[in-house]
C-alpha positions as CSV (number, residue, x, y, z in Angstrom):
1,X,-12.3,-17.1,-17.1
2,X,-15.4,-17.3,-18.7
3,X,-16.0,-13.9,-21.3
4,X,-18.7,-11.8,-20.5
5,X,-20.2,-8.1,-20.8
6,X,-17.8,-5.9,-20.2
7,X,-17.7,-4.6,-16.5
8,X,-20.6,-6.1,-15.7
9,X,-22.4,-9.1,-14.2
10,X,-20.8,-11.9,-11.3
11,X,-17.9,-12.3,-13.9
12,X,-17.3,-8.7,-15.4
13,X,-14.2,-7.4,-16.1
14,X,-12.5,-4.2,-15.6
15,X,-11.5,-2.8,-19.2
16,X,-11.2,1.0,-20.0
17,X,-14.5,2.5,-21.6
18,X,-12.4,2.5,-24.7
19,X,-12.0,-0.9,-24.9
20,X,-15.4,-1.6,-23.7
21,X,-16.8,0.6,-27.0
22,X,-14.6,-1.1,-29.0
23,X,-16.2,-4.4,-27.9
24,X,-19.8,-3.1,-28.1
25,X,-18.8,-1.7,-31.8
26,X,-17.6,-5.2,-32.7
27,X,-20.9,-7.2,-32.2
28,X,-24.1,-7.0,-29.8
29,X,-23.5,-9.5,-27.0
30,X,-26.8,-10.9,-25.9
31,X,-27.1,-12.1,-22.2
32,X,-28.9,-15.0,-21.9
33,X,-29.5,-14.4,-18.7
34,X,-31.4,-11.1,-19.5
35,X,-34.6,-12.9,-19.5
36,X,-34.1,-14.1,-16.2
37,X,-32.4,-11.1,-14.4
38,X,-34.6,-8.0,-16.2
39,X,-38.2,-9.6,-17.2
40,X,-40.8,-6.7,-18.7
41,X,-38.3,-4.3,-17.5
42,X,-37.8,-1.3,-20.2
43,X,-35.4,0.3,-18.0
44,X,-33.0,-2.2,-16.0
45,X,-29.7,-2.7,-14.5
46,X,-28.5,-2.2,-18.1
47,X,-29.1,0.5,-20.6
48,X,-27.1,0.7,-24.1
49,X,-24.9,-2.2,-23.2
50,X,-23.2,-0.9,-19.8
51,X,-24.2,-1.8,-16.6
52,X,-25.3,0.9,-14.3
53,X,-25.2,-0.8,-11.1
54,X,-24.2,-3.7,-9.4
55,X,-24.4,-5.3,-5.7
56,X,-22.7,-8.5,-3.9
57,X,-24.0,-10.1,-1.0
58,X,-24.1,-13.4,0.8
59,X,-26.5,-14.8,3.1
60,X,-24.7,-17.6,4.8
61,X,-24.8,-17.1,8.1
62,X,-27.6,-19.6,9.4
63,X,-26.3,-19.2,12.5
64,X,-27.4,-15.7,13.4
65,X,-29.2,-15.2,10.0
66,X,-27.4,-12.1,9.1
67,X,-27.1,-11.3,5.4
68,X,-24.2,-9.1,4.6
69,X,-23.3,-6.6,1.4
70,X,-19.7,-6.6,0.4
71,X,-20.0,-4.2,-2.5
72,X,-22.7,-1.7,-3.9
73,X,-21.7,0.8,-6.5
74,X,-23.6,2.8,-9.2
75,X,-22.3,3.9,-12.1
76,X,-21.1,7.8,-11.9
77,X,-23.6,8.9,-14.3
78,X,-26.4,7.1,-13.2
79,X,-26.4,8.4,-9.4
80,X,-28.9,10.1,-7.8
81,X,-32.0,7.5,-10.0
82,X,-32.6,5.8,-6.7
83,X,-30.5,2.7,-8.2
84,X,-28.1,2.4,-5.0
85,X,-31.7,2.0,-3.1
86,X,-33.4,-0.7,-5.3
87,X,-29.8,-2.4,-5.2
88,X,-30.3,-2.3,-0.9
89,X,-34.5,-3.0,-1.4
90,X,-33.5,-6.2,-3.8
91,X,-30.7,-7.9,-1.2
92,X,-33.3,-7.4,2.0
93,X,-35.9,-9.0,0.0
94,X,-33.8,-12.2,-1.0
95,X,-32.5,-12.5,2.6
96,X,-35.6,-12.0,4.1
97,X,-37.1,-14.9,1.6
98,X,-34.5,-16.7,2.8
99,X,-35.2,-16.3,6.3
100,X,-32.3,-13.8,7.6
101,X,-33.5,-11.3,10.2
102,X,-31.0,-8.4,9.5
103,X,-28.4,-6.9,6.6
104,X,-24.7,-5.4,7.7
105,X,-22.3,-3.9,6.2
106,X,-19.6,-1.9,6.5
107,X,-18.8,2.0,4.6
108,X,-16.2,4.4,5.0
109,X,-16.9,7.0,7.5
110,X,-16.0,9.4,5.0
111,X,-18.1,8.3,1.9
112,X,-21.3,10.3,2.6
113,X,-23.3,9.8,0.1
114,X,-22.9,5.7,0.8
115,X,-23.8,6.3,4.2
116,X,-26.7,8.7,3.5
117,X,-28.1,6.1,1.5
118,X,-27.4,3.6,4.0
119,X,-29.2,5.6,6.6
120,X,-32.0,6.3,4.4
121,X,-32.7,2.0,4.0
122,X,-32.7,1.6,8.0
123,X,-29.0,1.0,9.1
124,X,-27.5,2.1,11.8
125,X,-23.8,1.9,12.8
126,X,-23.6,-0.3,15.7
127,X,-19.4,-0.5,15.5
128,X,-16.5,2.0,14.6
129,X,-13.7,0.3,13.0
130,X,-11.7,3.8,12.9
131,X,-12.4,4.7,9.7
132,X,-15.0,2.3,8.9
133,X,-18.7,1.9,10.4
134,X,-20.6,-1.4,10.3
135,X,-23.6,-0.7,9.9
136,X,-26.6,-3.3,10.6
137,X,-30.2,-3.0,9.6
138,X,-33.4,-5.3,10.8
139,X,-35.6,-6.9,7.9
């Protein structure tokens, strides 16, 4: 497996936070992808070398032209910024540019603040899995 920042990025790794300081006291690890994922940003996805948020989605589906998110999760200490939303805002406008007419995805019915914010960027449950939702919103 190709290395790469710690915990971060398509192919991130799960270390401790120890082992992740270790690795950011070792050497700076420059991204050259930086320029293409955070242009003119001061304040991005990543701030003193950890990443603070990440999302994975696909839009595959030509068929119906659904997109779906698999994964959004925002770093402990950064929640609350209005990260989770930009995640949500950033996946609807790549599907959309691609052509896909609504988002799903599914959340726990008993993670709250996930479906809050879920709620708060248009979806609304259209199945119960028992004790999951899927969730669909229109773009």
């Amino acid at each position: 497996m190709p290395e790469s920042k710690p915990g971060c990025g398509p192919h991130g790794t799960a270390e401790s936070a120890g082992k992740q300081r270790e690795r950011q006291d070792e050497s700076e690890v420059v991204d050259p992808r930086k320029d293409v994922l955070e242009p003119q940003q001061k304040e991005g996805p990543e701030v003193g070398g950890r990443c603070r948020g990440f999302v994975a989605f696909y839009c595959n589906d030509m068929n119906t032209r659904k997109a779906f998110i698999s994964l959004v999760m925002v770093d402990p200490r950064d929640r609350g910024l209005g990260i989770g939303q930009a995640l949500v805002d950033f996946v609807f406008s790549v599907a959309r540019s691609r052509g896909f007419h609504s988002c799903q995805l599914e959340v726990l019915k008993v993670n709250h603040p996930a479906y809050k914010l879920f709620r708060s960027k248009g979806f609304q449950p259209v199945e119960d899995r028992g004790e999951i939702y899927l969730m669909e919103a229109g773009l």
